[in-house]
Steps between C-alpha positions, in 0.01 A plus 500: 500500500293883470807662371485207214073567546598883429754526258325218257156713562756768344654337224106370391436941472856551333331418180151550493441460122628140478323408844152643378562324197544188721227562749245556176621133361422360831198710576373346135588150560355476823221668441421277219536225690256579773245611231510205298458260845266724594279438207583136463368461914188655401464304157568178692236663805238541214567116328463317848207719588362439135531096540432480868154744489416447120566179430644205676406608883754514780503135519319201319390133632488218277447082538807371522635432147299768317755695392727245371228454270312791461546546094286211482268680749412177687103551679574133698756687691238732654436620874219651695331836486266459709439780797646217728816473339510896424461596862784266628714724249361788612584458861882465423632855643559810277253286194298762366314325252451164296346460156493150351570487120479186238786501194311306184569442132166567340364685129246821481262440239316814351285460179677267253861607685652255752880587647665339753603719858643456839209530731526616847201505705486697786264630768487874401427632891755272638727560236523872508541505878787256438665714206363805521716653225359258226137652526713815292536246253121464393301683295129377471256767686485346828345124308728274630669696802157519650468109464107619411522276158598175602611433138679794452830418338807722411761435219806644395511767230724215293256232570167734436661614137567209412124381560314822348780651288483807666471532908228702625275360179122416637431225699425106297327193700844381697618187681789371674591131483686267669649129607363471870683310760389162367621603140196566339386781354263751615333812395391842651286820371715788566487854454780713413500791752790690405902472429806419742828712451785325616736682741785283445624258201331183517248261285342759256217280414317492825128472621431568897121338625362490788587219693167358544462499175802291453396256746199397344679467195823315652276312741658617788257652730684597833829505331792697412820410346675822616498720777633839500561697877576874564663570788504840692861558460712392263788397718310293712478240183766250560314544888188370369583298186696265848186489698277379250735223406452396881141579452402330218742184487703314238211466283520846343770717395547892609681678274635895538413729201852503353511153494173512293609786271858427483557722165443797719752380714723399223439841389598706830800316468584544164427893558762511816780323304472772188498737802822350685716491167327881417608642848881325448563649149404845678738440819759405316474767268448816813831303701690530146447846546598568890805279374610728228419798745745376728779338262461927326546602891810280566669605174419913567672459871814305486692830610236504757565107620892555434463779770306302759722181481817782540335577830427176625160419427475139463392283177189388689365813570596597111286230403169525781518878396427422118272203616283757730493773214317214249268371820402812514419619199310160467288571818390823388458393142309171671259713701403820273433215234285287764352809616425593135374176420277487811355819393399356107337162623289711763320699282486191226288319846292827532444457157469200391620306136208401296633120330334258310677170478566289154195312464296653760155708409529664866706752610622546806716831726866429590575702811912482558666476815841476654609379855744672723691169521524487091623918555766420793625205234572704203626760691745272706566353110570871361732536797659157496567471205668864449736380772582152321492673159801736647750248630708496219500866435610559867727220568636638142583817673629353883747304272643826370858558581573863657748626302327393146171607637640864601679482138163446386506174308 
């Protein structure tokens, strides 16, 4: 087994042009490969970071049955927010925070211009301990962050142009009004504090109050119609997310961030599919050349095989010989282009990748990273696949007969 080790180490130096040439394909491909994963685990990083600290919380509570119908944004289906209710969340372990939220249809009325929004009202203290990342998303002074102006109100830029004509214009006598949980409407003096940037697609036309604000208005003092929970890790979510469905019963319904933002899910997945068919179109195209390398090799030493099958060597070791020459020059092809790879997506982390996503206002820093286990896997494929990629070329030339192969046909 060495002498085969040795003498295929040998034939891999015999020619060092067409082997470099090799080694470079491979070095590309799988270097390519572990960049683009690279970036796509830090995009995906950035997107469940985004949604779980900027928007929908680590994990959300609702009454049981809200969701089914929450386009219709039902207030009867409403639950406590009371510091009772609060703390019992709060005592779950690894719950960081808790900020109750209520989902409404309502209008914003300024001067003679009335539009309909989504409303979400929201405590801004709790909230911002809850998703800290969101509190990036305002811009309004401190007004409505502060929770000083208990009317202070924010709207989208969408919403706010299409109010004043142009955002940012001075301020007009505002309102916000509403059906309350009995189905009749109500009104509210507001004051528009400042605008909300979205950080990621969503409902463009959007107004955020302050929740008490909304539950004067709703008539629903005490009460919530969503709760949204950070936790201190984010693996310990399906952890929690199963003790508050203990804790809190069959009456409400715990639900996990991607369940609530499935698109981002949808997304990930969407991303590592274009990825999987990406990295196979590259494979296939680096074995196609170890192939070639060693179908080139067979057909430059069929003197060379006619001489060892003279001698005695058998087929088998005619065929593991070409078989080790192509694992070879996979393995080192495999690691230089891991190694290489490795090297890019490090300083892309140290870094960083400024993106801003299609119909987001907020930017936000991809920071790529690989894993040894995805490094040991496309090495093992580089090498693995040279090897399969080779049979035919080296069963090709154990099937040689002696005295055509020494003839040189």
């Amino acid at each position: 087994m060495w002498s085969l080790l040795s003498i295929a180490l040998r034939n891999v130096l015999r020619n060092r042009r067409r082997t470099m040439i090799t080694l470079a394909a491979l070095l590309l491909g799988v270097g390519v490969m572990v960049g683009i994963r690279g970036v796509l685990n830090g995009l995906q990083r950035a997107l469940v970071q985004t949604a779980v600290s900027g928007q929908t919380g680590a994990i959300q509570v609702h009454h049981a049955g809200y969701l089914k119908n929450v386009i219709a944004s039902p207030l009867t289906l409403d639950m406590p927010a009371d510091e009772d209710f609060l703390n019992k969340i709060r005592k779950v372990p690894h719950v960081t925070a808790v900020a109750p939220r209520i989902l409404f249809a309502g209008m914003i009325n300024v001067g003679d211009q009335t539009l309909f929004a989504a409303m979400q009202a929201i405590d801004p203290k709790r909230e911002f301990d809850a998703v800290p990342l969101r509190k990036m998303t305002v811009s309004d002074g401190g007004r409505f962050t502060s929770g000083k102006i208990a009317d202070a109100v924010l709207l989208t830029a969408e919403l706010e142009k299409g109010l004043r004509g142009t955002p940012g214009q001075a301020q007009l006598p505002a309102a916000v009004l509403g059906p309350d949980k009995d189905g009749a409407l109500s009104g509210e003096n507001i004051t528009i504090a400042g605008q909300l940037k979205l950080n990621l697609p969503g409902e463009k036309k959007l107004a955020v109050v302050p929740l008490a604000l909304a539950q004067r208005l709703l008539k629903m003092e005490g009460r919530a119609t969503e709760l949204v929970i950070a936790v201190d890790n984010i693996d310990h979510i399906p952890e929690v997310a199963a003790s508050l469905r203990r804790v809190l019963g069959s009456d409400y319904e715990v639900h996990t961030w991607d369940q609530v933002a499935s698109f981002v899910k949808q997304a990930m997945e969407r991303q590592n599919l274009i990825l999987s068919l990406v990295a196979t179109v590259f494979m296939i195209l680096m074995l196609l050349g170890v192939a070639n390398t060693v179908l080139m090799s067979v057909l430059e030493r069929t003197r060379e095989i006619g001489t060892m099958m003279a001698v005695g060597v058998r087929r088998g070791k005619i065929l593991a010989l070409f078989l080790i020459e192509a694992a070879t020059i996979g393995l080192l092809g495999g690691v230089a282009g891991g190694l290489a790879g490795l090297g890019v997506v490090t300083w892309l982390e140290q870094r960083g990748i400024e993106v801003t996503m299609p119909g987001s206002a907020v930017p936000f820093i991809i920071r790529p990273y690989t894993t040894l286990t995805y490094l040991a896997f496309v090495v093992s494929l580089a090498a693995g696949g040279s090897l399969l990629f080779a049979v035919y070329p080296s069963w090709r030339a154990s099937r040689m007969r002696p005295v055509q192969a020494l003839a040189g046909g």
